[in-house]
C-alpha positions in Angstrom: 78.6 94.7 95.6 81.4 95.1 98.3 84.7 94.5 96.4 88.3 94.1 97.7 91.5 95.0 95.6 94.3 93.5 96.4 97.4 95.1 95.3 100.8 93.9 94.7 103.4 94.1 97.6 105.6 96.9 95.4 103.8 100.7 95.3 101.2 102.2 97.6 97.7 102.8 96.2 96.7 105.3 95.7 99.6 106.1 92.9 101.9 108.2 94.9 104.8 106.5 93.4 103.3 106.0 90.5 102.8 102.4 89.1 100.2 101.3 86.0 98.5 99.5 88.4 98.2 102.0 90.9 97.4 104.5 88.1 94.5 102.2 87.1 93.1 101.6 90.2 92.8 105.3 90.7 90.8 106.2 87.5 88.5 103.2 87.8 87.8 103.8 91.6 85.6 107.2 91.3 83.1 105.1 88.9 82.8 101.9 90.3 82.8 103.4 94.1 79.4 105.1 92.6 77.5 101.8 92.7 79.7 99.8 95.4 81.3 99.5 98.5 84.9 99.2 97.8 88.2 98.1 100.0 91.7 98.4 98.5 94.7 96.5 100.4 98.0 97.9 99.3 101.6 98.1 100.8 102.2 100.6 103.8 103.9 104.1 103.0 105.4 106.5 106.0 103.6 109.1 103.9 100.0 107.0 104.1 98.1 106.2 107.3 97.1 102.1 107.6 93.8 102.4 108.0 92.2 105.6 105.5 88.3 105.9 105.3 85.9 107.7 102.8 82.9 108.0 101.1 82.4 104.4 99.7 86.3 103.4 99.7 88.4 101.8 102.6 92.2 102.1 102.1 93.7 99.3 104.0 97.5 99.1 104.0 100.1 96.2 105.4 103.9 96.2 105.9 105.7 94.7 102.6 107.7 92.1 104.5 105.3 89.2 104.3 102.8 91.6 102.7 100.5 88.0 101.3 100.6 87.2 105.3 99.6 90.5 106.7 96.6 90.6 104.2 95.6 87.4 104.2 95.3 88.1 108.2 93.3 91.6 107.2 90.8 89.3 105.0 90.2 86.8 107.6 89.0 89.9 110.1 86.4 91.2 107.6 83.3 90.3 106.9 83.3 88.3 103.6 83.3 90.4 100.5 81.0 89.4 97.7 84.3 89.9 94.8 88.2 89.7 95.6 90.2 91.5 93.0 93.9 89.9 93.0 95.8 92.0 91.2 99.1 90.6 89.6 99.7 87.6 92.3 98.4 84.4 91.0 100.6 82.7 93.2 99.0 84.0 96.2 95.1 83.4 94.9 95.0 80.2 97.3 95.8 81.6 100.7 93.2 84.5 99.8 91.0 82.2 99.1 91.3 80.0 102.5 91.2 83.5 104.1 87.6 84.4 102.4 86.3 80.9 101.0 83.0 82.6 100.8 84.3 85.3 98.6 84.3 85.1 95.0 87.9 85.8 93.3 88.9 87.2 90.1 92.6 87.3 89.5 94.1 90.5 87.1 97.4 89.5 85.2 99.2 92.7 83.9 102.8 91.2 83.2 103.7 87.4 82.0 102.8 86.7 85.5 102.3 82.4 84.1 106.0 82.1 83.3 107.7 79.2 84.3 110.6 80.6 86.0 107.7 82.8 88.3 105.3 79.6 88.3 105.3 75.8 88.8 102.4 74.0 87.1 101.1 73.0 90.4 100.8 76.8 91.2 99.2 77.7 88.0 96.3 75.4 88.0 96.0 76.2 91.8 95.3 79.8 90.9 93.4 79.1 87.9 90.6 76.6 90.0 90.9 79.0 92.7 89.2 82.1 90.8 86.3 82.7 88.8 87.8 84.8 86.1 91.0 86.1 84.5 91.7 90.1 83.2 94.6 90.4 81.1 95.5 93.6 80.1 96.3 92.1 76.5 95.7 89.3 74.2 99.3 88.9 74.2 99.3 88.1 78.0 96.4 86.0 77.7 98.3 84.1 74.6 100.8 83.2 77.8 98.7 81.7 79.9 96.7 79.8 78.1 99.7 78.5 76.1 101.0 77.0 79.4 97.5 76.2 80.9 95.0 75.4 77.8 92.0 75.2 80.9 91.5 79.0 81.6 91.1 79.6 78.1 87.3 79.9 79.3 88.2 82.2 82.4 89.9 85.0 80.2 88.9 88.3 79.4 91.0 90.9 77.9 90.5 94.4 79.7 92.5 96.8 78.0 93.5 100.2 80.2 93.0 104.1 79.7 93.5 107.3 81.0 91.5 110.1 82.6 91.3 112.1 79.4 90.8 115.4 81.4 94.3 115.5 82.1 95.7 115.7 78.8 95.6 118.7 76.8 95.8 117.9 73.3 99.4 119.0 71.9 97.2 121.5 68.8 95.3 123.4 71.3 96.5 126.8 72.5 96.8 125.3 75.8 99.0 122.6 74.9 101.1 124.9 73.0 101.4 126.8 76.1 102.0 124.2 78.7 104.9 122.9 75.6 106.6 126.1 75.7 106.4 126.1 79.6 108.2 123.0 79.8 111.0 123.6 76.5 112.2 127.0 79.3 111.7 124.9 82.2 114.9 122.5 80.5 116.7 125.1 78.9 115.3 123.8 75.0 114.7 126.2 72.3 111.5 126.5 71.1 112.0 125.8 67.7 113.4 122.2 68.7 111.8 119.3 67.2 111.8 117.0 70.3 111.5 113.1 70.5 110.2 112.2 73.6 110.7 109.0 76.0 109.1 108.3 79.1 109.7 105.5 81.0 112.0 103.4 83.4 115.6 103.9 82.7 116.2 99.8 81.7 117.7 97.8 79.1 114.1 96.5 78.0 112.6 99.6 77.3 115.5 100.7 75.3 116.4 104.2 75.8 120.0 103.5 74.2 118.8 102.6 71.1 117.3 106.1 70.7 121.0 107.3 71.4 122.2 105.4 69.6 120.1 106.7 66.6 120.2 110.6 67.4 123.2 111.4 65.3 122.0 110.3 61.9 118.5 112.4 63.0 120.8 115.8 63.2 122.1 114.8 60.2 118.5 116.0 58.8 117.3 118.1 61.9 120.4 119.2 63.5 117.7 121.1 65.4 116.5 118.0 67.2 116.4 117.3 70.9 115.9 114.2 72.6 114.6 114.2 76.1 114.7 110.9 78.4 111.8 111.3 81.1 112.2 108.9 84.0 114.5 107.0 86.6 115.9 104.0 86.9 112.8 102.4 88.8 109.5 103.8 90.3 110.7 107.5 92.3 114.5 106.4 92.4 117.1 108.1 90.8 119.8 106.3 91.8 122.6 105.1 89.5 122.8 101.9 88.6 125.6 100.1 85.5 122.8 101.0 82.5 121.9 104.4 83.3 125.4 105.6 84.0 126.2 103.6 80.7 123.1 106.1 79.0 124.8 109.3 80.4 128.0 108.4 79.2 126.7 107.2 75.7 124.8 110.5 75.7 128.3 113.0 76.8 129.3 113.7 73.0 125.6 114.9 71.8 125.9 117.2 74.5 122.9 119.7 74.8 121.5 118.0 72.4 120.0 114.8 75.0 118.1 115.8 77.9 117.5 113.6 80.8 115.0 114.8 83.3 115.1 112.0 86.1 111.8 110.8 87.4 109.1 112.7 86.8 106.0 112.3 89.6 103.1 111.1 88.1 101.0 113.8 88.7 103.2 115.7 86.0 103.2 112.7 83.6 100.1 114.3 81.8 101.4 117.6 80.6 105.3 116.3 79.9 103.6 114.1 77.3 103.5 118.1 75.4 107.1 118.4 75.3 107.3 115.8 72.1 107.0 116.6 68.8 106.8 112.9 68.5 106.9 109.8 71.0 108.7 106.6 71.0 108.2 103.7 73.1 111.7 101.8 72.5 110.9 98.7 74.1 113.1 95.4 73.1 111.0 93.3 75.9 107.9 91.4 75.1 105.8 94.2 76.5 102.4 93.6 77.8 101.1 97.0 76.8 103.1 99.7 78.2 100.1 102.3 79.1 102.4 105.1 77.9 100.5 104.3 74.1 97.5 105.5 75.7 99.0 108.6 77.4 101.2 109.7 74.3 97.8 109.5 71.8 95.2 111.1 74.7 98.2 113.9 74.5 97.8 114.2 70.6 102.0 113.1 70.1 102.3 111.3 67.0 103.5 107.7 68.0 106.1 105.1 67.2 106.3 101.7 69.2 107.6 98.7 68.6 105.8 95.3 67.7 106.5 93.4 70.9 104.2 92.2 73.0 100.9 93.2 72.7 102.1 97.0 71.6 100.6 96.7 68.1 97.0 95.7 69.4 96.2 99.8 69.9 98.8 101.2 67.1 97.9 100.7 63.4 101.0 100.6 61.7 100.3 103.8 59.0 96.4 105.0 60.9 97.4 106.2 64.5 101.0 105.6 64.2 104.0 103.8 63.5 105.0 100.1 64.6 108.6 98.8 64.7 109.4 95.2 63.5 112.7 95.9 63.2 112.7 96.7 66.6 116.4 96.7 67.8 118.1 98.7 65.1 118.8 102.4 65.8 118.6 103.0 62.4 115.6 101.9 61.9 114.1 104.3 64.4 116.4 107.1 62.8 114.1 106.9 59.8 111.3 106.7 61.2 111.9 109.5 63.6 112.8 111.1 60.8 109.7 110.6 58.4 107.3 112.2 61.4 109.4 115.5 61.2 109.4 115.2 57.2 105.6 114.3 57.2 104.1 116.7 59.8 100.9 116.6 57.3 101.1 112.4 58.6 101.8 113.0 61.9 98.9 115.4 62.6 96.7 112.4 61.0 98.5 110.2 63.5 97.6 112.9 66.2 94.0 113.0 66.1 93.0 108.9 64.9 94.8 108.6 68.5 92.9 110.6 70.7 89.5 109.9 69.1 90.6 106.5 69.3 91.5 107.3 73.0 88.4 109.0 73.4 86.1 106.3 72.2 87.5 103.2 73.9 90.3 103.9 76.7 89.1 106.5 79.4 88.9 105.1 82.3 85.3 104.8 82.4 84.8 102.4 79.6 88.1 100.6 81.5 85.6 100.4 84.9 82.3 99.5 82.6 84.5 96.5 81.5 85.7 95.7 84.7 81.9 95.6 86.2 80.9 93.6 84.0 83.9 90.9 84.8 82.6 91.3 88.5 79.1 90.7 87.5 80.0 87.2 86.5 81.6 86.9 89.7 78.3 87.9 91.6 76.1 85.4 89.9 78.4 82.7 90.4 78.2 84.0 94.1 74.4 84.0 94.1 74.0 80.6 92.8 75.5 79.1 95.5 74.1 81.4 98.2 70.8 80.5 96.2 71.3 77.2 95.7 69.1 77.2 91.8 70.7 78.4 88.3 70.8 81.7 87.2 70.8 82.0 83.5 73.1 85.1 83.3 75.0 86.0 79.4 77.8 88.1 79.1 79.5 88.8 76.0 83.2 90.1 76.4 83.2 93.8 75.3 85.4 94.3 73.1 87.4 97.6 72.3 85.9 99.0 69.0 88.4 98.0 66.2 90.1 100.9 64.5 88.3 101.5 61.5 89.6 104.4 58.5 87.9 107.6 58.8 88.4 110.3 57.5 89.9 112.8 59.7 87.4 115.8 60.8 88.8 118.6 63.2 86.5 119.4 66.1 85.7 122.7 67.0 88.0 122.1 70.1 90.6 120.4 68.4 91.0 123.8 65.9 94.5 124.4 65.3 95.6 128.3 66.2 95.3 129.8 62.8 98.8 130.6 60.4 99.3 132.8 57.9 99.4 131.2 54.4 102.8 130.4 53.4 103.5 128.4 50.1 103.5 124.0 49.9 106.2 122.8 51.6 108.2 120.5 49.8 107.8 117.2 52.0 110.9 114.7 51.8 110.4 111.1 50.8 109.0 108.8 53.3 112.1 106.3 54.3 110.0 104.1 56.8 108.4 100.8 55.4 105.2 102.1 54.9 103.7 98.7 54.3 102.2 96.2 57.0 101.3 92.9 55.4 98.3 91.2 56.8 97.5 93.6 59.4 94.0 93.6 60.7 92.0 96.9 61.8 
C-alpha cells in the first residue's frame, strides 16, 4: 500500500520533542515501511529539513500557521495515496478528503478529540462519513465518541500503544542496577534511597502535587525516601508557569528530599524509568491512556495509577499493579506508596506480570500488526470501488490478550544478582485496599 500520516500541527515527527504520537509513529514506522511505501506530513522544525527522503519513508513537513492548509495543498500535489492516516484532527478529515477524494481515510483519536467544546455535531458526523475507520487508543475514548455519535460505533477499533522493548533494561538485571546507580550520582541521591518516580508534564491534571503533598507521611515510615519529578511544564520547555512555581514552592520544606529534574529528552526516557523503586502516574484527568504504563512495566518499576480514563484497562488492580479510586487524596497514595516499599516480595510480582505482559501484547510490533490490519479494511473498501464487484473480506478486531493469573517464573535473563541469605524479613501490614470488586482480567 502507499500510506500517508498526517500529524497534528503541535511536535515534529520524527519525536525530537518528544510527543506519544510522535513516539508511536516512530516505533511502528520500521515494520510497516517493510511491506509499504509510506509518507508522514508533520509540522516544520528549524532543526528538520521540509522535504527528507529514505528507504521506503518520505518525511514531508509544513509551517504550523495554517498547518491543515499547507497540507491539504501538499495532498493535492501527490499522486493519490491508497490510505490517509489522520492522526488526532477529526475536524480537519473533510478538507483532506476534498484534497485526495480518491484516497481512503482512517482517522486516529488519541485524546477526547469528540468533545463538545472541541466539536459541533455537524463536525462530528462530517468526520465520521468522511473516513472509513476509527483507532482509539482506548475503550474509554471510544466510550466518548460513540456516546455523542451512536453511528461510528461500527467504525471503531481500539489500538492500544507500546514501546520498543529493546530500550528498557529491566530494573533486576545487572544492567539496570547499573544504569540506576548511574542516574541516583548523576542527581546527587544516595543509593540506598527508595525512590518514587514521576514522569510527565508538570500540570495540574497529571497531579504531581498530590505526590507532595503525600511525601511527608511516607518519611514518616522511610525517612530514606526520595521523590523525583521528571519533566517540564510542556513538551522541551522549562519555563515557569503559576503551577510549577506553586510545586517548587510546595516542595522548599522537604528539601533534598524532592528532586525535580526538568525535561528530560525522550531519547533518555527509557533508562530514567530505572531511577524508581516504584512509579506513580498521579493523574486527576480522565486520561486516555497515558503510555508512561507501558514504559514504567517494560522497565520492570512496580506500578501505581489511578482509575481515570482508560488507565485501568492495562493495570490489574493487585496482578501487575496498583489502581487508585481514591484518586485525589494524598493519603491515599501515602499508603500505597508505602505498601510497595513494605511488600518488595509484591512489588517484584508486580515487576515481572508487567513486562511479560509488555512483552506479549504492547511492543510496537504487535502495535503496527494491529494497525495493518485497520488499513487492510481501508484497502478493500478502496478496491471495491476501483473494482467495481464485492469483495468478501472478514476481519476480527484483535484484541490485546486479557491478563490472565500465572504464576510467576523468572527467566534466565530476568535472574536477579544473587544475595547472601539473610533471615525473613518481617513484612509490615498491607494498608492499601487490597480488594477490587467486580474487576475483570
Amino acid at each position: 500500500m502507499n500510506i500517508a500520516f498526517i500529524c497534528t500541527e503541535k511536535l515534529p515527527s520524527p519525536a525530537i520533542k518528544g510527543g506519544a504520537i510522535q513516539m508511536m509513529i516512530d516505533g511502528v514506522l520500521p515494520f510497516l515501511s517493510e511491506k509499504h511505501k509510506m509518507t508522514i506530513f508533520s509540522v516544520s522544525d528549524p532543526s528538520l529539513p521540509d522535504v527528507e527522503e529514505g528507504e521506503n519513508v518520505t518525511y514531508i513537513r509544513a509551517p504550523r500557521n495554517k498547518y491543515v492548509q499547507h497540507v491539504t495543498e501538499k495532498l493535492a500535489e501527490q499522486p493519490p495515496f491508497d490510505v490517509i492516516h489522520v492522526f488526532n484532527r477529526p475536524k480537519a478529515v473533510p478538507a483532506y478528503k476534498a484534497a485526495s477524494p480518491e484516497s481512503q481515510f482512517v482517522l486516529s483519536l488519541h485524546n477526547e478529540m469528540f468533545a463538545e467544546h472541541k466539536l459541533s455535531d455537524e463536525e462530528g458526523h462530517k468526520a465520521i462519513e468522511a473516513v472509513s475507520s476509527i483507532m482509539t487508543v482506548s475503550q474509554y475514548i471510544k466510550g466518548t465518541i460513540i456516546n455523542r455519535f451512536p453511528e461510528a460505533n461500527d467504525k471503531i477499533h481500539v489500538v492500544y500503544s507500546g514501546v520498543d522493548l529493546a530500550q528498557f533494561e529491566p530494573k533486576w538485571t545487572k544492567e539496570g542496577q547499573r544504569i540506576s546507580s548511574r542516574l541516583k550520582e548523576k542527581y546527587g541521591i544516595s543509593k540506598h534511597s527508595k525512590i518514587i518516580l514521576f514522569i510527565g508534564r508538570l500540570s495540574q491534571t497529571k497531579g504531581p502535587h498530590l505526590l507532595i503533598q503525600a511525601l511527608p507521611k511516607i518519611l514518616e515510615a522511610h525517612p530514606d525516601a526520595v521523590l523525583v519529578i521528571c519533566g517540564g511544564k510542556w513538551f522541551s520547555d522549562n519555563r515557569l508557569n503559576d503551577y510549577v512555581r506553586m510545586l517548587h514552592k510546595l516542595a522548599k520544606p522537604l528539601g533534598d528530599r524532592i528532586r525535580f529534574t526538568k525535561y528530560i529528552p525522550h531519547e533518555e526516557i527509557p533508562h530514567s524509568y530505572l531511577l524508581g523503586d516504584v512509579f506513580v502516574c498521579s493523574s486527576q484527568w480522565q486520561e486516555p491512556l497515558a503510555r508512561v504504563h507501558y514504559e514504567a512495566m517494560a522497565a520492570g518499576v512496580p506500578l501505581i495509577t489511578t482509575k481515570r480514563g482508560g488507565n485501568a484497562e492495562v493495570v490489574t488492580h493487585m496482578h501487575n499493579g496498583l489502581v487508585l479510586k481514591n484518586f485525589n487524596n494524598p493519603a491515599n497514595f501515602s499508603a500505597a506508596i508505602c505498601d510497595i516499599f513494605n511488600h518488595p516480595d509484591k512489588a517484584m510480582e508486580f515487576s515481572i506480570t508487567g513486562r511479560k505482559f509488555v512483552e506479549r501484547n504492547h511492543q510496537f510490533i504487535h502495535v503496527a500488526d494491529r494497525l495493518e490490519k485497520v488499513y487492510m479494511i481501508a484497502y478493500e473498501q478502496l478496491s471495491k470501488l476501483a473494482q467495481e464487484k464485492t469483495n468478501d473480506f472478514e476481519y476480527q478486531d484483535e484484541q490485546s490478550e486479557p491478563l490472565i493469573e500465572e504464576e510467576i517464573h523468572v527467566s534466565k535473563e530476568m535472574e536477579l544478582p544473587q544475595t547472601k541469605k539473610v533471615k525473613p524479613i518481617k513484612f509490615e501490614p498491607w494498608l492499601f485496599d487490597r480488594t477490587y470488586p467486580k474487576r475483570k482480567r
